[in-house]
N, C-alpha and C positions, 0 to 999 in steps of 0.2 A: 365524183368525189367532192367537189367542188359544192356541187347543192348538198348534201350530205355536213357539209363543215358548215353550212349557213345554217341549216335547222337546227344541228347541234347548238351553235350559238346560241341563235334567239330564242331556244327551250330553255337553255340555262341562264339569260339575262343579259344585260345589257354590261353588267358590273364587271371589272375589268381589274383583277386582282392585283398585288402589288409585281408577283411574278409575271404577268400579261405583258405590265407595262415596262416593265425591266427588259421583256423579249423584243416588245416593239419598238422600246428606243435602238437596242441593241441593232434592229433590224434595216430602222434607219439610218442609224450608222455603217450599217456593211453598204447598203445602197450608194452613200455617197463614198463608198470606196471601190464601184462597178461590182461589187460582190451580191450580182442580183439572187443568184440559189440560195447563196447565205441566206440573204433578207426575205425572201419568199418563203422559207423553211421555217423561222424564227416567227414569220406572221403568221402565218395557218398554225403553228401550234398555239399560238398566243388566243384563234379565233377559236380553235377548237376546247381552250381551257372554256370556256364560254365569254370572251370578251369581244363584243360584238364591232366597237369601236376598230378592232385588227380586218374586219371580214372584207369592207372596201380595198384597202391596200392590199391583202392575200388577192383577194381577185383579178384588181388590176394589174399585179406586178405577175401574177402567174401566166395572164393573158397577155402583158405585152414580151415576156420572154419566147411565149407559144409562138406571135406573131412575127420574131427577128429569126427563134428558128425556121418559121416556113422558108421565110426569104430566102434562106439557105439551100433547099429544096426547089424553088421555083413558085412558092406561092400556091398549090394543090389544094383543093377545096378538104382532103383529110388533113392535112397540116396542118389549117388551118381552123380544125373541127374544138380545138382547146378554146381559140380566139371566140369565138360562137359562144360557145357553153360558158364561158365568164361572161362577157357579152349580156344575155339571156339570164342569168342569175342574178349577176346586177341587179337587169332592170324589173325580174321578178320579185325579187325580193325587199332591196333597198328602194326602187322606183327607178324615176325617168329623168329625175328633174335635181338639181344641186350638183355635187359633187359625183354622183354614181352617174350623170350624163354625159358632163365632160370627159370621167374615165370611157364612157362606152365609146363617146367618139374619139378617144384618143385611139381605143385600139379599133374601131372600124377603119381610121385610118392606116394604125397599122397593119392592119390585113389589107388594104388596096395600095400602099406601099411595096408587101409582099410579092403584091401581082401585078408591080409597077403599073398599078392604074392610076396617074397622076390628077386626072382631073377627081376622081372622087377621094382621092389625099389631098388634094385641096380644097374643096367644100368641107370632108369633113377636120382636116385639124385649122381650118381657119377658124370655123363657128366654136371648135374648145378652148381657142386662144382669146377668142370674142367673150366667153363664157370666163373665162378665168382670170381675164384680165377686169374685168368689171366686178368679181366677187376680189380682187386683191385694191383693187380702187377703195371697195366698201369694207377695207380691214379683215378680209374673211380669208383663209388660208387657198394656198395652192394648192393645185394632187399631189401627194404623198408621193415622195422617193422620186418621181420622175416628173416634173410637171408638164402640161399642156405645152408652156413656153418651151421648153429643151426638145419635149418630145419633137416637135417641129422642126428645130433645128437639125435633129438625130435623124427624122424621116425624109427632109429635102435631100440632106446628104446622101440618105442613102440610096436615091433614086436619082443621083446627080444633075439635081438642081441647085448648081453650086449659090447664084446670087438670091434665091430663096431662102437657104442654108444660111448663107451669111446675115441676112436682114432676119433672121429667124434668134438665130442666138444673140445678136445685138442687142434686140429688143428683149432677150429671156435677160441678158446683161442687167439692161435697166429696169427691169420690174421684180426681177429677184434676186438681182448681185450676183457676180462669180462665180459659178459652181466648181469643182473638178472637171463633170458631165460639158459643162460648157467651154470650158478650157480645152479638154482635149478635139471636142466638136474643132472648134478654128484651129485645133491643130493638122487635124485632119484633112479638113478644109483648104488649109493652104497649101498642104502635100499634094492635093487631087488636082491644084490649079500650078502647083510645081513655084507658089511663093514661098523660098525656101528659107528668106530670113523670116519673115511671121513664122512660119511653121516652128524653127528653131526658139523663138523667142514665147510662145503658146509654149513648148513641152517644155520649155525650160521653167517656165513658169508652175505646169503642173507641177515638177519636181521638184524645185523650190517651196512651193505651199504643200506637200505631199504630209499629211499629218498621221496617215496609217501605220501600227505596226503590225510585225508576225510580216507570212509571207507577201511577197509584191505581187499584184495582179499583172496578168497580159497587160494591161492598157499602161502601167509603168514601166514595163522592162522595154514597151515599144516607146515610148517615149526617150528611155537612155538608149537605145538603139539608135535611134533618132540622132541622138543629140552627138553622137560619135562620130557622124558627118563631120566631113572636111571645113563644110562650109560657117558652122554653128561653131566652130573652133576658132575662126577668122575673125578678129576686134572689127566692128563695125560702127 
């Protein structure tokens, strides 16, 4: 399906009509509110209107959703048969090198993340952080919806590498600012090491900056959950 939405695309142009880009903002808005299906659905239809500019993002958010499911499952080479097939169309299509590299290595990491293979989660999301951080040096944007920077932070944690995690999002901190994504990461982060005023003062923070409406995602209602604690009640 996936190559299928690329040919489509690039048959019909690169042009990117005013509805495309209505879908794609719309898209990266659901993103920064964890509503990755939203945003993944909004992009592929945007790439399939034929605007070619959506086909990076549809690939890479559709692959790294494929790769947090595997995790789910154990990390299984068919699990992880999505993460491949974007992977591969990527680099057939768009290339190797720019923006569709660092996505590929983002999600090679996340598939060795899947199968908690730590050392090649760390060769490969270090070289995307390497790779992103120097296109954001030279004014050039980050990966769409998710960047290299967070991703990292998002994959330490989830293979409990907590002081990786922590220096991961720090640094997403200062090169791209505050995200939501990054927010809840240290909140997360400080639940797993059991610091429960950071944790408390992280969700409280999500909730506070919380600018979404319509319904509340898991990752908010776990956050007021959170905060329901005895302890985040306590004046400190």
């Amino acid at each position: 399906m996936a190559t299928a939405l690329l040919l489509l695309a690039l048959a019909q142009g690169a042009q990117c009509s005013p509805e495309a880009i209505a879908l794609m903002k719309t898209a990266t808005e659901r993103a920064a509110l964890f509503d990755l299906a939203g945003a993944v659905q909004r992009m592929q239809a945007a790439a399939k209107s034929g605007c070619a500019d959506a086909l990076l993002p549809a690939l890479y958010l559709r692959g790294w959703i494929a790769a947090r499911d595997a995790y789910r499952v154990g990390g299984s080479p068919e699990s992880l048969r999505q993460v491949s097939q974007s992977i591969a169309t990527m680099q057939e299509t768009l290339g190797k090198s720019g923006q569709p590299q660092i996505a590929a290595l983002v999600l090679q990491a996340a598939a060795a993340a899947a199968q908690s293979e730590r050392d090649e989660l760390a060769l490969m999301i270090d070289y995307a952080v390497q790779l992103e951080d120097r296109n954001l040096t030279a004014k050039l944007p980050a990966l769409p919806m998710i960047t290299a920077h967070e991703a990292a932070g998002d994959l330490w944690l989830q293979v409990y590498r907590y002081d990786d995690a922590r220096r991961a999002y720090m640094k997403a901190a200062e090169r791209i600012g505050v995200t939501p994504r990054i927010t809840l990461g240290l909140a997360r982060l400080a639940v797993r090491i059991e610091a429960v005023a950071t944790a408390c003062k992280q969700y409280q923070s999500l909730v506070t900056s919380w600018k979404g409406s319509g319904p509340e995602p898991p990752e908010l209602a776990e956050a007021r959950t959170f905060l329901m604690n005895a302890a985040c009640q306590t004046p400190r």
